[in-house]
Each structure stands twice: as C-alpha cells, then as structure tokens.
C-alpha positions in Angstrom: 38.5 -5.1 22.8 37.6 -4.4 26.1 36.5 -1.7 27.5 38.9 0.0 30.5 36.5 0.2 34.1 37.4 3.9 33.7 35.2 4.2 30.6 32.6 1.8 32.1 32.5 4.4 35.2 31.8 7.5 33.1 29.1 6.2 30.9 27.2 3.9 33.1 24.5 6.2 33.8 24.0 8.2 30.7 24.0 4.3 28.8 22.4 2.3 31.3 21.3 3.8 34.8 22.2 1.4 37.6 23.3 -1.7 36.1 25.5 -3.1 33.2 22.8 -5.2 32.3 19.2 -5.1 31.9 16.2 -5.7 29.5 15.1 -3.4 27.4 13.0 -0.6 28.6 10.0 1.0 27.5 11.1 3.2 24.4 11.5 6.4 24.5 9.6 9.4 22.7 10.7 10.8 19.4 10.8 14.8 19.9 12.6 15.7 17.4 13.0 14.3 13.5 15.2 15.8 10.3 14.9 15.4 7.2 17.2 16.5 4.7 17.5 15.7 0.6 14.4 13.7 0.2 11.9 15.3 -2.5 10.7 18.6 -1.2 12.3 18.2 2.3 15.4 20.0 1.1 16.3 20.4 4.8 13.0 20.0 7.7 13.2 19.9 11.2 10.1 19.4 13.2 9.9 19.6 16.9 7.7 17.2 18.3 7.8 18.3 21.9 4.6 19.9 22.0 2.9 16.3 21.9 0.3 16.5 19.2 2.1 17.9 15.5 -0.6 18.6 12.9 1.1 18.8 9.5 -2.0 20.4 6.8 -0.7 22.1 3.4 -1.6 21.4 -0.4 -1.0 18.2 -2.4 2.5 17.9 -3.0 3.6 19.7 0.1 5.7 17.2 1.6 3.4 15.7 4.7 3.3 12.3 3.0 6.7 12.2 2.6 7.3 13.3 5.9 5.0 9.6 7.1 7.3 7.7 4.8 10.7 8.8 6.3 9.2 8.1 9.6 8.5 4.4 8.0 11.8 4.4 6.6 13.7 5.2 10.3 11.2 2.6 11.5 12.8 0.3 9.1 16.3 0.8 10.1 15.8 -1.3 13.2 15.1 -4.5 10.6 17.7 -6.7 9.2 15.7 -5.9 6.0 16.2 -2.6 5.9 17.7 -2.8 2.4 15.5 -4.6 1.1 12.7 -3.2 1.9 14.6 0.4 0.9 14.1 -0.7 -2.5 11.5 -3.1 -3.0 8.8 -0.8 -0.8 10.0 2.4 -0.8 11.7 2.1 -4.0 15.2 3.2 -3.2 17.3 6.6 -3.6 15.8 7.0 -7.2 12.1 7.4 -5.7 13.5 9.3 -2.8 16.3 12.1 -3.5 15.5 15.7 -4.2 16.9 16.5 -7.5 20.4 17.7 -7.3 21.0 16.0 -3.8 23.9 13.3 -3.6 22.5 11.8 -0.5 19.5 11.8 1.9 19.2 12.3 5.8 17.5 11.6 8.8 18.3 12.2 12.5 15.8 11.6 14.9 16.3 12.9 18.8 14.5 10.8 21.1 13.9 12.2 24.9 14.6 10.0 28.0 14.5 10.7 31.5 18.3 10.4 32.1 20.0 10.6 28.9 18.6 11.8 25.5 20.1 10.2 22.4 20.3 11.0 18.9 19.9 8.3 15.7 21.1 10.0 12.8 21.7 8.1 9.3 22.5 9.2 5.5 22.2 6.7 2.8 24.1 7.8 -0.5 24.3 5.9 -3.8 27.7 4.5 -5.1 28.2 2.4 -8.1 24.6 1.6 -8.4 24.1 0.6 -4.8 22.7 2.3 -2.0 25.4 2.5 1.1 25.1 4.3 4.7 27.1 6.8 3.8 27.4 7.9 7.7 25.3 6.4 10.9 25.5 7.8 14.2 23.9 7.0 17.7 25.0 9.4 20.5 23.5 11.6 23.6 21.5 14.6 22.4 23.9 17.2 23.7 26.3 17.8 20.7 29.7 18.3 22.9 29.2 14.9 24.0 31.2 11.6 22.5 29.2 9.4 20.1 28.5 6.1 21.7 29.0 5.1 17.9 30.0 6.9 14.4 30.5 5.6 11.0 32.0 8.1 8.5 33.8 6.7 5.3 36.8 7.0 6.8 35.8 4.2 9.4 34.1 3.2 12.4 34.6 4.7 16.1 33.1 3.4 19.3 33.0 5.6 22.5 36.2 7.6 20.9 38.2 4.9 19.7 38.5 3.9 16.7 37.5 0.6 15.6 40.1 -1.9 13.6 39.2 -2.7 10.1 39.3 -6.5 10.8 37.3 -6.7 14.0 34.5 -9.0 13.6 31.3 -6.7 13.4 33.5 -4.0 12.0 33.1 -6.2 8.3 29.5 -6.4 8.5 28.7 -3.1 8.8 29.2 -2.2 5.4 25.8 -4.1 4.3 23.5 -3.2 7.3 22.4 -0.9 9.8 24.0 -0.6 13.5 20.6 -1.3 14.8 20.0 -4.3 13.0 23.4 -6.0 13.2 24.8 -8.2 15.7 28.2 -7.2 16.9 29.7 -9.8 19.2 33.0 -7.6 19.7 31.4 -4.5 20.4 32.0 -3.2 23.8 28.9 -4.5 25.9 28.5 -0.7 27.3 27.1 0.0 23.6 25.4 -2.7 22.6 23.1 -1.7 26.1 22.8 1.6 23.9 21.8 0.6 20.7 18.8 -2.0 22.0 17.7 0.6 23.4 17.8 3.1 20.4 16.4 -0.3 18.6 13.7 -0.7 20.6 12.7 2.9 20.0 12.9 3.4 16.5 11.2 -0.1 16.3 8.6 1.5 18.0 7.6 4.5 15.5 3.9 3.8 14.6 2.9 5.2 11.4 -1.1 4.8 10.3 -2.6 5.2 6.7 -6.2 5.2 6.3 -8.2 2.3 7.5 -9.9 -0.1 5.1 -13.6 0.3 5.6 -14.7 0.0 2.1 -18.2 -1.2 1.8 -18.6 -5.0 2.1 -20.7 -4.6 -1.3 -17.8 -2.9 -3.3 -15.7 -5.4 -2.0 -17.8 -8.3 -3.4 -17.9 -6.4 -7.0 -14.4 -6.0 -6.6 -13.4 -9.6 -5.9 -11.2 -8.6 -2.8 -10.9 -9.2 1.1 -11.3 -6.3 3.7 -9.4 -7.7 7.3 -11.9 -4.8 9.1 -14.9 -6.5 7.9 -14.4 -10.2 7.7 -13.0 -12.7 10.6 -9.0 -13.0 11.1 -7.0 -15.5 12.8 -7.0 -15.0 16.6 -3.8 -13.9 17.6 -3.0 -11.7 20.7 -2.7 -7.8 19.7 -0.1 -5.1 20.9 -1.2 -2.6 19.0 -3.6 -2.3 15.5 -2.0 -2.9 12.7 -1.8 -0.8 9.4 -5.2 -0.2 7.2 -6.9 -2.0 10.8 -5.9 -5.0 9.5 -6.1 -7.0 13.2 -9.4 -4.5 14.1 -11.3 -8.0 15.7 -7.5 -9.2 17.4 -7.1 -5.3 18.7 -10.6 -5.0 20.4 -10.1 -8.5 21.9 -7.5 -7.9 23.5 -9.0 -4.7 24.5 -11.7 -6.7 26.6 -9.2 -9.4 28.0 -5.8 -8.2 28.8 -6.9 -4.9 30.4 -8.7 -4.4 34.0 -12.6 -3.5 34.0 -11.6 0.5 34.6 -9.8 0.6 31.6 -12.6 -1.3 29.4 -15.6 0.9 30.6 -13.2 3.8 29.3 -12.9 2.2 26.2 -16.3 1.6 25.9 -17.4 5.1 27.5 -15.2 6.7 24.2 -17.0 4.2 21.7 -20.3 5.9 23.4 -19.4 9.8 23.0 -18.6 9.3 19.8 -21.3 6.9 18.5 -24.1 7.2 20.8 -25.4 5.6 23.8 -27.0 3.2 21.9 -23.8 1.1 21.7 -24.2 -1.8 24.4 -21.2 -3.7 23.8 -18.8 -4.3 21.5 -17.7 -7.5 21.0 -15.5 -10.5 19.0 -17.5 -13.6 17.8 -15.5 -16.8 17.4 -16.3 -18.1 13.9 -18.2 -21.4 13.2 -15.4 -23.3 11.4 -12.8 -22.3 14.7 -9.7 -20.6 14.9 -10.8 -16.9 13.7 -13.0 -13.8 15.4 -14.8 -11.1 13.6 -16.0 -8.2 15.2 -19.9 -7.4 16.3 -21.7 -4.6 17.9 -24.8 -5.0 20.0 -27.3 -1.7 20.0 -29.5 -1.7 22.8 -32.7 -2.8 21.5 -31.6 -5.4 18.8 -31.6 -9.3 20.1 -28.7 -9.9 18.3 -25.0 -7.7 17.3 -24.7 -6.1 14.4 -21.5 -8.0 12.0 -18.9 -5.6 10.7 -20.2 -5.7 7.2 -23.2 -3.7 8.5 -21.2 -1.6 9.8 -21.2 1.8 8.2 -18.0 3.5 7.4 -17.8 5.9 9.4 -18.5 3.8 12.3 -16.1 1.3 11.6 -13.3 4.0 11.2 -13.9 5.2 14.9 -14.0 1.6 16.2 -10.2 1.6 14.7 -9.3 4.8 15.7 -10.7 3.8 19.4 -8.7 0.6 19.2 -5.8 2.7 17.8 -5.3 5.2 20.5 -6.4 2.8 23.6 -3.7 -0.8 22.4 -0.8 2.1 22.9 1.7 -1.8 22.6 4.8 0.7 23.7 5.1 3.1 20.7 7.5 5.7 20.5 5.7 7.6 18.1 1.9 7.5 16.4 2.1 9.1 13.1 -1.7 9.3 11.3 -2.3 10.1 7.6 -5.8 11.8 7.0 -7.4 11.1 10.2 -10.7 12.5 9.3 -11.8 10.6 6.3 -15.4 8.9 6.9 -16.2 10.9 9.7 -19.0 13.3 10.2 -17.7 17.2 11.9 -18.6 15.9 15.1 -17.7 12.7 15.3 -14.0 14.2 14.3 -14.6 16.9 17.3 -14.3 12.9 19.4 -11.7 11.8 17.5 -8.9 14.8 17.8 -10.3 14.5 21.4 -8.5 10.6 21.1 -5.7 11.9 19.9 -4.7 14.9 22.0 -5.1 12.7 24.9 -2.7 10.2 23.0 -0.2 12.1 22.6 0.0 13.3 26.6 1.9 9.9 27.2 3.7 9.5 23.4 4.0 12.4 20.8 1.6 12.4 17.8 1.5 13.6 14.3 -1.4 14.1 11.9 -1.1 14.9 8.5 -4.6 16.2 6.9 -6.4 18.3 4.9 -8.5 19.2 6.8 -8.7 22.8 8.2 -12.1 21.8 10.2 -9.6 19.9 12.2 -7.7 23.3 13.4 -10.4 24.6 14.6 -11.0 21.7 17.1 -8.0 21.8 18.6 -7.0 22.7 22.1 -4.1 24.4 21.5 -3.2 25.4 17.6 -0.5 27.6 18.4 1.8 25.1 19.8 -0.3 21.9 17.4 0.0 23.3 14.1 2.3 23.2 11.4 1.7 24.7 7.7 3.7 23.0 5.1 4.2 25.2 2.0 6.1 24.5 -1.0 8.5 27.5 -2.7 11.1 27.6 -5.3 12.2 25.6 -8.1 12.9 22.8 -7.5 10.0 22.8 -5.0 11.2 23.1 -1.6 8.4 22.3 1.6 8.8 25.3 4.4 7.5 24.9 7.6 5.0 28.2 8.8 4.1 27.8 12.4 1.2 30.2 13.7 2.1 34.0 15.0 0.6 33.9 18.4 0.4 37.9 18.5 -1.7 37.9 14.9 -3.6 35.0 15.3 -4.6 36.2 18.5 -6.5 39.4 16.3 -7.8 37.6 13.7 -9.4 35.2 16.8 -11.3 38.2 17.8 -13.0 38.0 14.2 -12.9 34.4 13.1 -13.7 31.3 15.5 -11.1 29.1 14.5 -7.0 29.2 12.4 -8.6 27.1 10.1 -11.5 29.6 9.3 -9.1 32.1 9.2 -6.8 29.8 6.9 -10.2 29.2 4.7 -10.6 33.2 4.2 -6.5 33.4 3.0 -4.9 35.0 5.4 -2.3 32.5 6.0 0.4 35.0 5.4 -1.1 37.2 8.3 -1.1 34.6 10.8 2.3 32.3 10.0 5.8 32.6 10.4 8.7 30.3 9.4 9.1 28.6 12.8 13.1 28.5 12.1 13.0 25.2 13.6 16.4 24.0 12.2 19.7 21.9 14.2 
C-alpha cells in the first residue's frame, strides 16, 4: 500500500535525510548490544560508547559467547541466516541458557541524525527455530517502529500489515534484513539497507593462523598467512588473516603515500627499524601473491614462512586496524597471543586509535593488557560468573577505589593480579 505524503513528511529525515532515495551510506557504529537467554548471558547489556570495550574474566565467563552473538547479529543481514544458525553455530540447542524459552539480541547503533535500534528473538517451536519477534526502529523508545513482528503479525510505520501482502508471507522463514519486500513502503525499505548495511558491517576477529610453517608440514595442512593466495582486491582482512598478502596489497596500492608511510611507520614501532619494506611477491606460476619482508641489510625479503610468530601476528594486526573496509564494529578475541609485553604495549596502541573512528571490543586474558591502557576506567569490563545456573555479571571499575589502590599499584590489572577485584569493581547496572 502506499504510503500517504503526510507520513512521507514526518519520517523523511529521521529515515533518510534529504532525499527519498539514495545509496547506502557508510554504516553506522554499534554503541550498544543485549543479550539475553544465551548460556551465561541471562540478561547483558554492554555500552559501547566509550570506543574501546575490554571484556577479561575466567574461562567460562561468557566473553566468547559474547563474539559469537556479535557473529550471529552479523549473520542476520544474510539470506542464510538459518542455515548458518544451525549448521555453524549449532542452533537454539547450543545456544539457550537452561530454563530460557527464547534468546535475544538488540543492538543500538548511533548515527548522526537518527539512531536506530535492531532487536531480534529466535524461539523454538515444533522442532524449528522461528523469529519469535524482530524489530527495527529509532533509538528513542516513545518513537514508532519503522517495523515490528510480534506473533500476532506484522506492522509497518503503525499500520498493520495484511496477512496476504506479498512480503508479508515470506517473513515467516527469514530475517527483515535479508528479505526482499517489493510491497513494503519504500520509506522503509531506505531504513532497513541501511540497518543491513550496518549489521553487515560487524567485524569479529579470532586469533590469526601463524602456526609454524614446520608444524604445518607435520601436520599435512595449509596456513593462508604463510603461503601465496589468489590476488583479489581486499576491504578489510579476513578471519584467522586468511587474505594477510591481498590485505597488505591493497595497503600499498589503493591508499595515498601519507597513509602508507603510516602504515609502515606502525610496522616499525612495533618491529624495529630494521623493517625496510614490506611487500607482495607475485608467484612464479601467476595469478597468486605471498607476502615478503625486506630487513635492511639482507639482499633479498624474507618469505612468510620465515617469519616468526609473533611477527606475523603484528603484520595482521597492522593490516587489521589500517583496511578499516567500513565496519561498524571490530570485535577481537585474545589479541595478545604471540606477542612479547611490549610489542602488545604497540598493539593496544593500534587498537585504541581504532576504535576513535569505530567502536572496539577485546576479549582477553590478559591483565598485562589493563595496565597498558589509556583509560581503564571507562575501557574495562570484568565479566564474572555467579549463581546456579551460572549467570556472567558485568563489574566495571570504581573510579574513587581504584584511584587508591593506584597510589600503591601501577596498573588495575596488578591490582586485579593481587585479588582485590572486589575493592575496585562495581556492577556497572548497565541494563535497557
């Protein structure tokens, strides 16, 4: 049905500022993600407005979990979001907190004009996974959802929607942001490619593949970071560094020379002046580049499986924080493995300046981290894990207390190490 020029005059700003029309803009930020049902997570909020998040508690804690619900918002933007719920993430079975019915996740994104707000709860029903409820609508909570499904049916800017409508049928098998909706009003389908575009754009990192080219050998397997890849053009580095040669040629070619001899001038803090270049060689059979390193001194570059590990990982964490490709989100699992202290000292350097453009989150062990920090206070997140079942609560540091124990300690993670987290954190109370 269309849409009356009344409706078209209130919203046109808050869906699409200045035109009816126009391509998709650069995505927005994620500041704010809930989780509710999932394992531990009986109900999380995290604010991400601070930029850089670090997420550090024991093994079971929840921050893994936490990377996977990022994937699996990521995935709603797919028409295989189904599939892949099951067949990667393993489905509501591997997912729900005992005793739950369903599980949760709203994610708040900021924008200059208009902030929105992606919410979506899958629930189980005769064997099958179904959205139980999907929503897309500006942040502020007095204001009418651009879109709401609830079991009782489907509403578009305040109307309801017919049963029959053509769009209306298919979206009992897939997402709103991974449908196409011909008979939608063209107001929202402005507003969901651009929630699409930014849940599309959540980044989320597991460790990069360095292993040793010799345990690879004994192992009978292929590591992408240290071997040549098909050339293709790189937005951003994939997962495990699997396009590390792709990433840093693009680095050198689709970026002006100020930009480069930043790039390289982070390779240098971090590995030494010795670095001269880093570089892509083209393979001899054609069609594929590895990466090389030249060390001032040596005739000839250095291939990646004399790489150490350690090195390598930097070279991807470079590559990772420098080929931003439009992300609305970098999430990073364990950050610091392979690294020496001070080469991670350069490396959470990387990352806070990441996340002054795109908000950031780390999850680690690793309280050396804290202590390397700019700012932990507003940084830091303690996960901890009460109750029966488990349940993850979120400690945030007391500014006041940390502030004394500072005056004894040089770091929250030192003071963390000598077990006084109950001294220095507070439940934060971040909740909707």
């Amino acid at each position: 049905k269309k849409v009356s020029r009344k409706v078209i005059e209130e919203n046109r700003w808050s869906l699409n500022p200045g035109r009816y029309v126009t391509p998709v803009e650069a995505p927005a930020s994620l500041t704010r993600l809930r989780i509710r049902g999932v394992r531990t997570l009986d109900d999380v909020t995290l604010d991400l407005g601070a930029g850089l998040t670090v997420l550090i508690g024991e093994n079971g804690s929840g921050k893994s979990t936490v990377l996977e619900c990022l994937e699996i918002l990521r995935r709603a933007a797919t028409p295989s979001f189904f599939d892949d719920f099951h067949r990667i993430h393993g489905g509501l079975p591997a997912l729900l907190r005992k005793g739950a019915a369903q599980m949760e996740l709203t994610a708040e994104f900021g924008h200059p004009t208009t902030p929105f707000l992606y919410r979506i709860v899958l629930r189980g029903e005769d064997g099958f996974t179904r959205i139980a409820e999907e929503e897309l609508r500006p942040e502020d909570p007095r204001s009418e959802p651009w879109f709401l499904r609830t079991p009782a049916g489907v509403s578009v800017l305040g109307k309801r929607l017919p049963r029959r409508t053509e769009g209306a049928d298919a979206l009992a098998t897939t997402t709103l942001l991974a449908g196409q909706f011909p008979r939608l009003p063209g107001l929202l389908l402005d507003g969901v490619e651009r929630a699409r575009a930014t849940i599309a754009a959540i980044d989320v990192q597991l460790p990069f593949d360095v292993a040793a080219d010799w345990a690879n050998r004994a192992a009978n397997r292929v590591v992408a970071t240290r071997t040549s890849i098909t050339l293709r053009r790189a937005e951003r580095l994939e997962r495990f560094g699997a396009n590390l040669a792709n990433a840093w040629a693009s680095l050198r070619t689709e970026f002006d020379e100020a930009h480069w001899q930043r790039t390289m001038d982070l390779v240098r803090l971090g590995l030494g002046e010795h670095i001269e270049a880093v570089t892509t060689r083209a393979d001899p059979a054609g069609g594929a580049v590895a990466l090389w390193v030249k060390f001032r001194g040596l005739d000839e570059p250095i291939p990646p499986v004399a790489l150490s590990d350690g090195s390598l990982a930097y070279l991807a964490l470079v590559a990772l924080t420098r080929l931003e490709g439009g992300r609305s989100l970098l999430a990073l699992d364990e950050p610091e493995l392979h690294l020496h202290p001070r080469l991670l000292q350069r490396v959470v350097g990387l990352l806070e300046e990441a996340a002054v453009a795109r908000p950031v989150i780390l999850a680690t062990h690793s309280r050396r981290l804290l202590d390397l920090l700019d700012d932990p206070l507003r940084s830091v997140a303690v996960l901890g894990v009460e109750g029966s079942p488990p349940t993850t609560t979120v400690l945030r540091p007391d500014a006041d207390a940390l502030r004394a124990w500072l005056d004894v300690y040089d770091g929250l993670g030192r003071v963390l190490d000598e077990g006084h987290e109950r001294d220095v954190m507070k439940p934060t109370g971040e909740r909707p």
